[in-house]
N, C-alpha and C positions, 0 to 999 in steps of 0.2 A: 327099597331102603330097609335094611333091618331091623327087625321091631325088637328093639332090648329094653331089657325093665332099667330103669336108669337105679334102682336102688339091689341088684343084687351083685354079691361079692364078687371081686377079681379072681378067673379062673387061675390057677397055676401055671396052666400050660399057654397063653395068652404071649406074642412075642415080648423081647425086652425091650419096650417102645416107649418114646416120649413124644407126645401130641402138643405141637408148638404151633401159636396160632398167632397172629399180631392183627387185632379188630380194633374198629372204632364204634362205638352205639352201634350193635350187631343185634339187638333185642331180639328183633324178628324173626330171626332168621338162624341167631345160634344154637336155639337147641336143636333142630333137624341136623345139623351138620354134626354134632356134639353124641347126638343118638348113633349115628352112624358110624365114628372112628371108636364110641366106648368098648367093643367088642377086640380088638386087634392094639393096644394100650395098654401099658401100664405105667404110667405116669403121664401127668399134661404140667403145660404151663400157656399162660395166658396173658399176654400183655394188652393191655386195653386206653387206649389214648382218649377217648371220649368222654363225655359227661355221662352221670351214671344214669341208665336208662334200666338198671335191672338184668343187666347183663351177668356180672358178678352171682346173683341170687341164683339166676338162670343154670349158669355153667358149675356151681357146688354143687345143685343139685341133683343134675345129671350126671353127674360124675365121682356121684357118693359111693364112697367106698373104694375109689381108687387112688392113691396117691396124688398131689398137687397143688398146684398156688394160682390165682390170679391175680394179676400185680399191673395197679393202675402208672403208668410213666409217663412224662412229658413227652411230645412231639419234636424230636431232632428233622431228624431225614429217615427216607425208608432205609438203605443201606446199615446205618447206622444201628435203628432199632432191630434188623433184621439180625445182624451179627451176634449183638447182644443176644437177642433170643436165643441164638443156638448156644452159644457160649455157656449159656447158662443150663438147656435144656441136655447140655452133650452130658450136664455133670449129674444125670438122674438118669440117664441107660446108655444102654452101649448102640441103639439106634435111634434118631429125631424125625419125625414124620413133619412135613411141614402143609399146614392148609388154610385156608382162606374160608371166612364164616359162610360163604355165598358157596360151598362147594359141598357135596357129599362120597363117601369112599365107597366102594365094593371089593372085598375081595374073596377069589376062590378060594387059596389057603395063606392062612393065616403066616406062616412059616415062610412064604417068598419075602415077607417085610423086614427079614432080619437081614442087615446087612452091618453087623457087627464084626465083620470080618476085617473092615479098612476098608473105603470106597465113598463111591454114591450113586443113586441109581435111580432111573426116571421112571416115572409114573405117568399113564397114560391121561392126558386131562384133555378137558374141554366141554362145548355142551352137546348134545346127544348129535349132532347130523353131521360133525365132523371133530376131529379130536389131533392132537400136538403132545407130544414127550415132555416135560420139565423136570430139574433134579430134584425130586421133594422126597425120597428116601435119603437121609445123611449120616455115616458113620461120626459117631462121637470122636474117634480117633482119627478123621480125616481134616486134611486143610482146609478149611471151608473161610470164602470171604466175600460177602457181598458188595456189588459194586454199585453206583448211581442214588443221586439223591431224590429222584423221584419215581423213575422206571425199573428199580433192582433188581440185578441178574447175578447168576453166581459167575463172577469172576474169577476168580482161581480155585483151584484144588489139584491136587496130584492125583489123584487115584478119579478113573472115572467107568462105569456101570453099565453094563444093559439095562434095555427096558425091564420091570417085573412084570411077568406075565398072570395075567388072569386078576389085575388090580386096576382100578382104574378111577380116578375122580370124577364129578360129573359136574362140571359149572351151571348151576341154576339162573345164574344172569339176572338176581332179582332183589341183588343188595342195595343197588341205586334206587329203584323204583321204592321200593319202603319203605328209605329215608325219605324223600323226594316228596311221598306225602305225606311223613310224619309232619318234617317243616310245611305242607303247604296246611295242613289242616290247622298246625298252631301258629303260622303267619296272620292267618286270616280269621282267627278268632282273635290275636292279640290287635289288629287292624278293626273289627268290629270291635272290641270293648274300648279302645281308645276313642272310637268313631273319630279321626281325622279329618282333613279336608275333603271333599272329593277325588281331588287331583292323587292326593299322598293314595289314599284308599286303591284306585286305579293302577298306581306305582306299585303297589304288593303284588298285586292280582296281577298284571304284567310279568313281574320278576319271577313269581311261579311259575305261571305259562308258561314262561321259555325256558325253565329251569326243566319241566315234562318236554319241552320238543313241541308243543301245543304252538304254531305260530298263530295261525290264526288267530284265538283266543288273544296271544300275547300284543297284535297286530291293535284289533280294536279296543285293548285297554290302554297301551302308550299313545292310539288317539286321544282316549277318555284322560289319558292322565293330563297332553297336551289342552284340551280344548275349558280344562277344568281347574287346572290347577293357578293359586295366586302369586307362586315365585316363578323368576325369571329363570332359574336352572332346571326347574321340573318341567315348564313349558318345554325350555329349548332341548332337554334330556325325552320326553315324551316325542317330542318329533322329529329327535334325529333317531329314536331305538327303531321307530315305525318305519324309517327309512332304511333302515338296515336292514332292517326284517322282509316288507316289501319288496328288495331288491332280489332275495332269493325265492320268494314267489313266481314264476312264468307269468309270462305276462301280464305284471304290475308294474314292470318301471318306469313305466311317467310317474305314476302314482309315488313310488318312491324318489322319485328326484322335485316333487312337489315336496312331497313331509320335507329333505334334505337343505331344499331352498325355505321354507319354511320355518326349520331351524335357523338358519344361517339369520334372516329375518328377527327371529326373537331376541335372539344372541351375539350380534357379527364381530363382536370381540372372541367369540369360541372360534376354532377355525377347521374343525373336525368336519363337518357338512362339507365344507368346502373339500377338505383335502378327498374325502370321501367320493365327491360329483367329479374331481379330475381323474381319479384312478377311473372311476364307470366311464367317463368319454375315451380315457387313454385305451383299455381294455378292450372297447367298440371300435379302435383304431380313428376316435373321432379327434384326431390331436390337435387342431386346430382350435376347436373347442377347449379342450384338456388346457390349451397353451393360453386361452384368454381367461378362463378362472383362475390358472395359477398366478396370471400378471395380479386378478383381485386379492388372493388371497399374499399375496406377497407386498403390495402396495404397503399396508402399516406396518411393514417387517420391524418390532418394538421386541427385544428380550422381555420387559417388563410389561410388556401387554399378555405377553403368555405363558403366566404362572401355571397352567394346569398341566403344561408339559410337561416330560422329565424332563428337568435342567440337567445337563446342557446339551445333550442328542438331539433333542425332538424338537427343541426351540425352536430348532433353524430346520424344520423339516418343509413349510414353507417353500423357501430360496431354494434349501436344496431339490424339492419336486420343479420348479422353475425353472432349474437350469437344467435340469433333464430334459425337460419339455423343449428347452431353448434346442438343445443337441440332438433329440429328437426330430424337431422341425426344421434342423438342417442353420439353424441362428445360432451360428457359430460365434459373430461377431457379438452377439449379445452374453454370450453365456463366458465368454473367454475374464469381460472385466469383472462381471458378477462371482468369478471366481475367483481372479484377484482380488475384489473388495473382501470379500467376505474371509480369505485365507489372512491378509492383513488386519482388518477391524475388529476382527473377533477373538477371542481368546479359544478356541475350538477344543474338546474334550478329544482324548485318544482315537475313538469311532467315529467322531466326524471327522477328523483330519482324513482316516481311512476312506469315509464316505467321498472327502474331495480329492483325494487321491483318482478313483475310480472313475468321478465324474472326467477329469481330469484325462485320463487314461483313453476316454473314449473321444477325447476331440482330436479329430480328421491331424495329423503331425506329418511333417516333412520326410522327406524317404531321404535318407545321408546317400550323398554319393558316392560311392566305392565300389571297387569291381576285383575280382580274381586276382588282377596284374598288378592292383594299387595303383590303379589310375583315376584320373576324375569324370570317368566314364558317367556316364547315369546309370540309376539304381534301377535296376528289370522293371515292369508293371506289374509281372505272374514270377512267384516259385514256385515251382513244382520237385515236390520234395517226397519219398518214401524212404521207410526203416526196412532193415533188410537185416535174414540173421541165416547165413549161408545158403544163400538164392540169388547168384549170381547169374542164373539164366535167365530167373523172370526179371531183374533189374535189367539186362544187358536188351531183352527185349521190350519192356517197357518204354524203356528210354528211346531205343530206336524207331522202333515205330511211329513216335511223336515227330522225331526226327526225319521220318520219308515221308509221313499224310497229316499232319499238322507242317507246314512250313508256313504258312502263314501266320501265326505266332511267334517263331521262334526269336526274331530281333527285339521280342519285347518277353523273354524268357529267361530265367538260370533254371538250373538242375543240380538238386542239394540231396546225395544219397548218405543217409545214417547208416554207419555201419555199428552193430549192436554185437557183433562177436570179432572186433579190429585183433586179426591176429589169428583167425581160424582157417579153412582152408581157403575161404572164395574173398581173403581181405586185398589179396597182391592183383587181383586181376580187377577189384571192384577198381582199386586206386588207379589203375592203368586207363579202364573204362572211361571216369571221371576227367583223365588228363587229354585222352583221348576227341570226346565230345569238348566242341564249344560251351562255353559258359556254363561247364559241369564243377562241382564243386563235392571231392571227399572230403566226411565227417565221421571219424572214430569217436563211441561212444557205448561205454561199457561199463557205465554208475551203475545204469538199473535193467535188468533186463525185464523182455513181456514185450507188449505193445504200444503201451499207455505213454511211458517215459521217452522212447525213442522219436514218437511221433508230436509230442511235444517238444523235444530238439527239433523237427523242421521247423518248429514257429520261430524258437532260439535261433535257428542258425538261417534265416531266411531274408532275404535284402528286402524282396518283393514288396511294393505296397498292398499286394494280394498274393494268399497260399493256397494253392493246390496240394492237397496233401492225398498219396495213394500208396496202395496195395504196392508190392513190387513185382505184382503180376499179374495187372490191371491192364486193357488195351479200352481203349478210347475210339468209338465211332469216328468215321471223318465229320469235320465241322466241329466237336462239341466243344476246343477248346476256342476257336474263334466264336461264337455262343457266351461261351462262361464270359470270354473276356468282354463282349458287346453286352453284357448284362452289368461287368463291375462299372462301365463306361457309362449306362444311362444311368443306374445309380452308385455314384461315386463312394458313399458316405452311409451305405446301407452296412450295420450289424448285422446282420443275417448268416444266418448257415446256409450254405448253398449245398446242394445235393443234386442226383441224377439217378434214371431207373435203372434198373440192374438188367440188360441185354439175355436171355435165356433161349437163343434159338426159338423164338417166339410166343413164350412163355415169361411174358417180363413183368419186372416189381419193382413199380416203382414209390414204395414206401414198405416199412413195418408195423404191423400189426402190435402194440405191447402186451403180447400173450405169451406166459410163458411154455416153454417146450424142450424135454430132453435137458434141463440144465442150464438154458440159454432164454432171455428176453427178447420175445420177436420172432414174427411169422413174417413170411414174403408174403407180400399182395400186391393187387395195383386196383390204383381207384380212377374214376374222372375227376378229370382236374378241370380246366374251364372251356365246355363245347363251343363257346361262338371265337375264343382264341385259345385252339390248340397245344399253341409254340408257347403262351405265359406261365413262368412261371404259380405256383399251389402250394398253399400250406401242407406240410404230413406234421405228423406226431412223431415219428422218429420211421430213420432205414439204416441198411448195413452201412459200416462206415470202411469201405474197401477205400471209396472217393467221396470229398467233402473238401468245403472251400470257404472261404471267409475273408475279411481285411486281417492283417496281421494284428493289427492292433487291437481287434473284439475278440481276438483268439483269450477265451477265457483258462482254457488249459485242462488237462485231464488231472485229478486230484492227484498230486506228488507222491500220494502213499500209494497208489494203484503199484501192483505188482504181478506179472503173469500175462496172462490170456483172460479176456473175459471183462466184462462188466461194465462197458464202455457204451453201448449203442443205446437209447432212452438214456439213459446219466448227460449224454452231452448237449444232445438237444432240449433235455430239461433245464439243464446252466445258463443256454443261452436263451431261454424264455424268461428262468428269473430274471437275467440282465434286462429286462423289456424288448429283445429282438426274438425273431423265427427261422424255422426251419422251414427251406422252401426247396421244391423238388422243381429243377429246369430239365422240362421234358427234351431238347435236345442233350443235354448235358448225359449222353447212354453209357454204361460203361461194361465189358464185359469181364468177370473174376474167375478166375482158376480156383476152383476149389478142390479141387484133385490132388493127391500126391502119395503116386504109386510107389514115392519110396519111401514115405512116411517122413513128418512132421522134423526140421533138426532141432527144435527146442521143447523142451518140456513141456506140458500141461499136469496141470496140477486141481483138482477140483476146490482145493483147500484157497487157489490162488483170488479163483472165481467168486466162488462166498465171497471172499474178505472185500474184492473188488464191489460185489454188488452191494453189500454191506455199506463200506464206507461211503460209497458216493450216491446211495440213499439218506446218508444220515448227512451227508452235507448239504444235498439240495433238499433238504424235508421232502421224502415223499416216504410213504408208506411202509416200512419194515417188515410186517405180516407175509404178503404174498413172496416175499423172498423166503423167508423162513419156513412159510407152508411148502414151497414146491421141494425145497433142498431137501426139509425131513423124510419128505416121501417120495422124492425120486432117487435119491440113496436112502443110505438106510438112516435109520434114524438115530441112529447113535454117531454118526459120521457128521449129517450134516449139523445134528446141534452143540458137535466138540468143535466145529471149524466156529456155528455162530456163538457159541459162548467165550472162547479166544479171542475172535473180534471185537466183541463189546468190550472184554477187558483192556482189549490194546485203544480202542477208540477210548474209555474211560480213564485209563493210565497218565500220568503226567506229563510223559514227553511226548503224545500226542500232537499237539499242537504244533511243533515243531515240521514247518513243510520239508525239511532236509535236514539227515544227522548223518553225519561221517567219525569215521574214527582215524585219526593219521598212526603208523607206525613205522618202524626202521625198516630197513630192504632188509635187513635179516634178522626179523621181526614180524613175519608173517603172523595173523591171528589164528589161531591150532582151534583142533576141535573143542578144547576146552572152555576156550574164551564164546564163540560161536554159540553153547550152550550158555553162559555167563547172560550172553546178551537177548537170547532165548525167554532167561527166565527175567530181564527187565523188561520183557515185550517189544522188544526192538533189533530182533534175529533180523527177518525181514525185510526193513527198512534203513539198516545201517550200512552205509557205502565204505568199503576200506580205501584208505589213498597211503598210496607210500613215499615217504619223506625223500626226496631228493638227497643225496650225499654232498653235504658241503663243508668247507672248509668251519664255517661256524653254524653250527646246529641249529641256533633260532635264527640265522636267515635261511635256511631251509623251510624251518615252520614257520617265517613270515610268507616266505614264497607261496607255500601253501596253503594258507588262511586269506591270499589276497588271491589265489586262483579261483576259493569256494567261493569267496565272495560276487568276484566279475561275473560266475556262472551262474548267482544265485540271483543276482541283478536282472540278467537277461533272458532266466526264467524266472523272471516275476516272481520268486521265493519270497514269504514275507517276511518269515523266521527261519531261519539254520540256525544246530547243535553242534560244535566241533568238541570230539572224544577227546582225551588224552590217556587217560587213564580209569578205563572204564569199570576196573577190576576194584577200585572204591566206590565204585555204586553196585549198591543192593540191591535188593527189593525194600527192605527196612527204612535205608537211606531216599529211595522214590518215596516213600509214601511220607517220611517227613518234609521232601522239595513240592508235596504235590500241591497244597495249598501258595507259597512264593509262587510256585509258575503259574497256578492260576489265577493270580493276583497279576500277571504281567497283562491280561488279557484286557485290564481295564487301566490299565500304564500306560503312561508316554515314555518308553524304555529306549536304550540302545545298546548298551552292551552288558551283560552277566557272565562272573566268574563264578563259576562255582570250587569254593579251596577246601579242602580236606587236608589238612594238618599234618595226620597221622600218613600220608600217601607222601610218596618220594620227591613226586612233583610238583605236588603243594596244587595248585588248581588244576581240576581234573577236567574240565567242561568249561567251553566260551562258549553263549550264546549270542546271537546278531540281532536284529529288528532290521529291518526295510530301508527305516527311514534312515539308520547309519549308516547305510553301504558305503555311499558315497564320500562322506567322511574321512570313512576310514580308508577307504583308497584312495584318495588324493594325498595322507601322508601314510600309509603302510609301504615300507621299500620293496620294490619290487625284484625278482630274482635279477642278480648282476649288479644291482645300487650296491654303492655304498654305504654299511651303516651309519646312522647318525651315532654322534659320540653318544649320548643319551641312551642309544637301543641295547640295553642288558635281556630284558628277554619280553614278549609282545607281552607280559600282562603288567610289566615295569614301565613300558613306554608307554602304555593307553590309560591307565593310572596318572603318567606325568602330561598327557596330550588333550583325554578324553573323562578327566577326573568327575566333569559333571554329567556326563553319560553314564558313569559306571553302578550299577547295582552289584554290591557283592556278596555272597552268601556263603559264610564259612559253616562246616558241619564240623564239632566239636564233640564230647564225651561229659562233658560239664555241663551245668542249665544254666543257661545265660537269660537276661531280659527278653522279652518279646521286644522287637523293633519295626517299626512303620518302614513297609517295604517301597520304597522312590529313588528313583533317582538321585546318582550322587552320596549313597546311603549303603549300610551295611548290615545283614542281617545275621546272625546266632542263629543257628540250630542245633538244641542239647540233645544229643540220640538216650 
C-alpha cells in the first residue's frame, strides 16, 4: 500500500480522476483505502448513508488538499444511489474511479487510469488468491446505468474497454467483520447497563453469535434464552433458533428436532416448528412422517389464528404443505377436495392462486384419447420424441432401430420428431419418414431455435402419459425401453427425472460430475449405484441429457428464454428437485450418443448463447452466480465473457423480462429489416422476440385475431404464464421501458389478465397486448377463430375485449403530459407522463 502524507498538495501531473465511493459507517476501514486512491486523483466524492461514525472527519482529512465533498443521503436502493454518484462525480473530471471502503488500489502507471477518451474499462479486483474484471474505470462522457436494487451491475453503456493493465484493487474482505463487532461490543454493553431479564440478556448474546457465524456460542445462548426467559415468545423464539441452528450441525438432529418439538410445546398456536420438522422428515424422504405433522399442523387451519404470517401467502402455507404431502404420498383422493375447498372458501392472493395452480398441475390427469387418424384410439403410454435441425440420418436411424430391437413396446408407443429448420434441406424427407412409420407424428417448429425450445415442444406436442425425450442420434441397448416402461408401470405417479448411462465401448457414465470444463457444466463419470440390486434404480446430481424421461405432466420445461446450445444439464435436474422430485439414473435404461460430426455442426454455436443460457436458469432456480462468472472470465477472455455477463443481467433486470413469450406480428410484405432487429436489440429483447406473419385476409383484424388466438393455444400448451404481443415496437424505447418498468412490475403481485399498452402518438394507437395464464382460456372460448365469422361487435380485438373483457383489462396509455399517478388493477387505467 502506498505510504502518502495525506496533507501534501495535488501533483499536476496526477490523472483527471474523480474517486466516487458509496459507504456506510466505513470508520475502520476508510482511511486505508482513502491513503491508497489519494496518489492517482483529483477530485473525490463521497456519499455516505450511515450514522456518523467519524467517517466524514476521517475522509477531509486524508484528502486535504485535494478537491471534494462528502455528502451524507438517504438509502433508496443500491442502483439508485449508484447512478447518482456518477452523475454527479462525471461533472468534476473527465474520468470516475469507482471503489468500495473494504478495498485498496495499486497501480504501475498512473496514466492507464485515464480513460477520458469515451468508454469504460475494468479493473482487476478481488482478494489476493484469486481475482475477477469489474467496470470501475467510467468515462464521464459514457452511458453509464446501473441496474438492481440490491446486487448492482452496470447495465448498459455503449462503449466498452479492456482490462488496465498493471492496476489492480485488492478486496481486504474485513468491512463486515468491523462492524460486526462494533455492534456486538455496544449491544452488549447497552444489554449490561440495562441489566435485563436473563432470558432478554441471552437473546442479545445469541443475535451476536450468529451474526459472527459463531453457532455454537449462538446454540447455547437461544438455550439460555429458552430455559430463562418469562414471555412466551422468547421461550418459544429461544427454542425454535436452537433448533435451527442444531439442524446444521452434523450429528445433532435429534437434538434439534427436540428444541423444534419444544417450541411447538411452548407455543402451538406458532406453527414455524412445525412446518419446519415436515420439511426435515420430507428431505430425509421420511414422508410418512412429513404427511402426519402436516395433518397436525393443518387440523386448526384458522386465518385469524395466524397473524405472524404474511397475510395472505403464507397463511395457508399449512394446507398448502398438506396437500403436497397428500400428492406426494400418492393421496390423491385427499388432496383433490382440499384443493377444491380451499380454491372456493378462501379469497387467495395472486401467488397462491399460482401455488394451487401447481399443486394442481401435478395430480395424476386423464391422458385424452386421440390418435394421428382422429380416432378414439387410446392415447400411447410412452412418446418418444426428438428435435432435429438437418439430421435426417440420425433421426431416420434412431427411429428405426427402436423399430427392429424394441418391438416389444411399440403398441404402447407414438413418435413425435420436431423439426427446428421445417423448410431446410432434410424437412421433405423428415415428413415422408413420419408418414412412413406407424404412429410417427411430424412437427414444424421454427419460434425458437437451440435446443432448449425444440425439446420442450416434445412435452407440447406429446399424447403419451410418459415422455421419452432423445438425441436424434441416440441408439438404445436392447431391453432399455421395455425397463423404462416396467419402471413408469411399478411407479405410476412418480415425478421423477428418469435417466440412463451413457454406453462408451466400455468406458460408461452414468451420471455428471457438476464441475465445470472448457465452457460447459459437467464431467462424465460413473459411480455405484446399489451392490445388493444392481438393476434399481440411484439417485445422481445431474447427466447429459442426450435421453431423459418423465410423466408429461412433471415436465417442468426448460426456461422459455433459453436460446442456442448450452446450459441445460444441472439447470434441469435442479428444477426438478426444487419441485420436491429426483433425478434417478436406471442402470438398464443405456444409451449410446453420436458425438462425432465429420461435417461439422448445421446450426450455430454461439458462446454469447451459452452465458445467457447458464445465466438465466441460474438466476431462476437460485443457485449460485459466481462459479459461472468465474469459469467464463477465464476461459475466454475476460472482456468477452463479462460483456456476454453484463448484457444478461441487464436483459434479466429489464422490464420485459418476465414475459415467458414475446412476438412481434407483421404484414407478409413487412418483414422486420436490419433496422428494426437493432431497435429491438437495444430494448433487450433481439434474442427472445419471435416474428409471425399476419395471414392475408380479407379483413385485417380477423387476421390479427387468428393470430393472437394461435399465440395463445400454443402459449397454453406450453405452460406460458405470460406472453407479449408486439405491434408496433418502434414506440417503445428504452425511455418509454424504463417508465413501463415499475406498471409491469406491479403486475407480478396482480391478479391481471389482459394489458394494452396505447401510445397516442403511434398510428396504432396500442402498441403491445399483454396475456396472464389465467385468461387464456377466456379469451379463446370467445376470440373468432380463422374462418368465423365476425361478430357484429368485432371492430378491432382491443374494441372487442374492452366490450367482452372490460373487467380484465389494465390499460396503460404513455402520453407527453403529466397526468395523476393512478393505482395499477384491474379494470383500471394508468398515465404515464414521459
Amino acid at each position: 500500500m502506498p505510504g502518502t502524507d495525506p496533507k501534501r498538495p495535488v501533483p499536476a501531473s496526477r490523472p483527471d480522476c474523480c474517486l466516487a465511493m458509496l459507504v456506510r459507517s466505513e470508520a475502520r476501514i476508510l482511511k486505508r483505502c482513502l491513503l491508497s486512491a489519494r496518489p492517482f486523483i483529483s477530485s473525490w466524492l463521497i456519499f455516505d448513508t450511515g450514522f456518523d461514525d467519524g467517517s466524514e472527519t476521517i475522509a477531509k482529512d486524508v484528502l486535504r488538499g485535494v478537491p471534494g465533498s462528502f455528502e451524507r443521503v438517504p438509502f433508496t436502493y443500491f442502483s439508485d444511489l449508484r447512478n447518482r454518484l456518477f452523475q454527479a462525480a462525471a461533472s468534476r473530471a473527465s474520468t470516475v474511479l469507482v471503489m468500495d471502503a473494504d478495498e485498496i488500489i495499486t497501480v504501475d502507471d498512473p496514466a492507464s487510469l485515464d480513460v477520458s477518451a469515451g468508454g469504460i474499462a475494468c479493473v482487476e479486483t478481488g482478494p489476493d488468491d484469486y481475482s475477477f474484471h469489474l467496470p470501475r474505470l467510467l468515462s464521464s462522457s459514457a452511458r453509464v446505468e446501473y441496474v438492481g436494487m440490491v446486487y448492482e451491475t452496470l447495465g448498459t453503456c455503449v462503449e466498452g474497454g479492456p482490462s488496465v493493465a498493471g492496476a489492480r484493487l485488492h478486496h481486504m474482505q474485513d468491512g463486515y467483520r468491523h462492524r460486526a463487532a462494533h455492534d456486538l461490543d455496544r449491544i452488549l454493553l447497552e444489554a449490561e447497563r440495562s441489566n435485563p431479564a436473563d432470558g432478554t440478556r441471552h437473546l442479545a448474546f445469541a443475535r451476536e453469535a450468529l451474526r459472527r457465524s459463531a453457532l455454537d456460542e449462538a446454540i447455547e445462548h437461544f438455550g439460555e434464552t429458552a430455559a430463562n426467559s418469562v414471555t412466551t415468545f422468547e421461550k418459544w423464539y429461544g427454542h425454535y433458533m436452537r433448533g435451527l441452528l442444531l439442524e446444521r450441525v452434523s450429528n445433532r438432529r435429534q437434538q434439534a428436532v427436540d428444541s423444534l418439538l419444544a417450541a411447538h410445546d411452548a407455543a402451538p398456536d406458532r406453527l414455524e416448528s412445525l412446518h419446519h420438522l415436515i420439511r426435515m422428515a420430507a428431505a430425509e424422504e421420511d414422508l410418512e412422517r412429513a404427511y402426519e405433522l402436516s395433518r397436525v399442523a393443518t387440523a386448526p387451519f384458522d386465518y385469524d389464528r395466524q397473524p405472524y404470517f404474511e397475510p395472505p401467502i403464507h397463511a395457508f402455507a399449512s394446507r398448502f404443505q398438506h396437500i403436497d404431502l397428500c400428492i406426494r404420498t400418492n393421496r390423491f383422493d385427499e388432496a383433490r377436495p382440499l384443493l377444491n375447498e380451499t380454491e372456493q372458501q378462501f379469497d387467495l392472493s395472486f401467488s397462491a392462486n399460482e401455488e394451487l395452480k401447481r399443486l394442481k398441475a401435478r395430480l395424476p390427469k386423464p391422458v385424452q384419447s386421440t390418435s394421428k387418424g382422429g380416432s378414439d384410439a387410446p392415447a400411447p403410454l410412452l412418446t418418444i420424441g426428438m428435435a432435429t435441425y438437418d439430421d435426417f440420418d440420425g433421426v431416420y436411424f434412431t427411429i428405426n432401430a427402436i423399430v427392429l430391437y424394441h418391438p416389444e413396446v411399440l403398441d404402447d408407443t407414438e413418435f413425435v420428431i420436431i423439426d427446428n429448420h421445417p423448410g431446410g434441406p432434410c424437412s421433405k424427407s423428415l415428413r415422408k419418414l413420419a408418414d412412413d412409420v406407424p404412429r410417427c407424428r411430424y412437427i414444424a417448429y421454427d419460434e425458437a431455435g437451440g435446443t432448449s425450445q425444440p425439446r420442450n415442444e416434445v412435452f407440447a406436442q406429446a399424447r403419451g402419459t410418459y415422455v421419452l425425450c432423445l438425441d436424434s442420434h441416440v441408439q438404445l441397448v436392447p431391453g432399455a425401453l421395455s425397463k423404462l416402461l416396467g419402471f413408469f408401470k411399478d411407479n405410476p405417479d412418480s415425478r421423477d427425472l428418469i435417466q440412463g448411462p451413457l454406453y462408451n465401448h466400455g468406458s460408461n457414465s452414468n451420471h455428471m460430475k457438476p464441475e465445470w470444463r472448457l465452457g460447459f457444466l459437467g464431467t462424465w463419470g460413473n459411480m455405484e449405484g446399489n451392490p445388493d440390486a444392481p438393476d434399481e434404480p440411484f439417485e445422481i446430481e445431474m447427466q447429459g441429457l442426450g435421453l431423459f424421461a418423465c410423466r408429461r405432466d412433471a415436465w417442468p420445461g426448460f426456461n422459455s428464454r433459453f436460446r442456442g446450445f448450452g446450459g441445460e444439464e444441472g439447470y434441469i435436474q435442479q428444477k426438478f428437485r426444487n419441485a420436491g422430485a429426483r433425478t434417478l439414473c436406471l442402470p438398464a435404461l443405456m444409451w449410446m450418443h453420436r458425438f462425432a460430426r465429420p461435417m461439422g455442426p448445421k446450426y450455430k454455436l454461439s458462446w454469447g448463447d451459452r452465458i445467457r443460457n447458464y445465466l438465466i436458469g441460474a438466476d431462476e432456480v437460485n443457485t449460485d452466480l459466481q462459479p459461472i462468472e468465474k469459469h467464463f472470465t477465464r476461459f475466454l477472455s475476460s472482456e468477452t465473457g463479462l460483456e456476454c455477463i453484463i448484457s444478461t443481467q441487464a436483459e434479466i433486470d429489464g422490464p420485459l423480462y418476465r414475459f415467458d413469450a414475446i412476438y412481434l406480428l407483421h404484414e407478409a410484405d413487412a418483414q422486420p429489416d436490419d433496422a428494426m432487429k437493432a431497435h429491438l436489440g437495444d430494448l433487450g429483447i433481439e434474442t427472445r422476440t419471435i416474428f409471425k406473419t399476419l395471414e392475408r385476409t380479407e379483413n385485417p383484424e380477423a387476421g390479427r385475431a387468428s393470430a393472437h388466438r394461435e399465440i395463445l393455444e400454443n402459449a397454453d400448451k406450453r405452460n406460458y404464464r405470460t406472453v407479449l404481443i408486439l405491434r408496433d415496437p418502434g414506440a417503445l424505447n428504452p425511455r418509454v421501458l424504463s417508465e413501463l418498468r415499475q406498471p409491469f412490475a406491479s403486475l407480478d403481485d396482480s391478479n391481471w389478465g389482459i394489458v394494452l399498452v396505447n401510445q397516442p402518438s403511434s398510428p396504432v394507437g396500442v402498441v403491445a397486448i399483454a396475456y396472464h395464464q389465467s385468461r387464456y382460456s377466456t379469451v379463446l372460448n370467445d376470440l373468432p377463430a380463422q374462418g368465423d365469422v365476425l361478430p357484429p361487435d368485432f371492430k378491432t380485438i382491443e374494441y372487442f375485449y374492452n366490450t367482452h373483457f372490460a373487467a380484465d383489462i389494465i390499460d396503460i396509455t404513455i402520453t407527453d403530459r403529466n397526468q395523476p399517478d393512478t393505482e395499477l388493477e384491474t379494470g383500471h387505467a394508468v398515465t404515464l407522463a414521459l
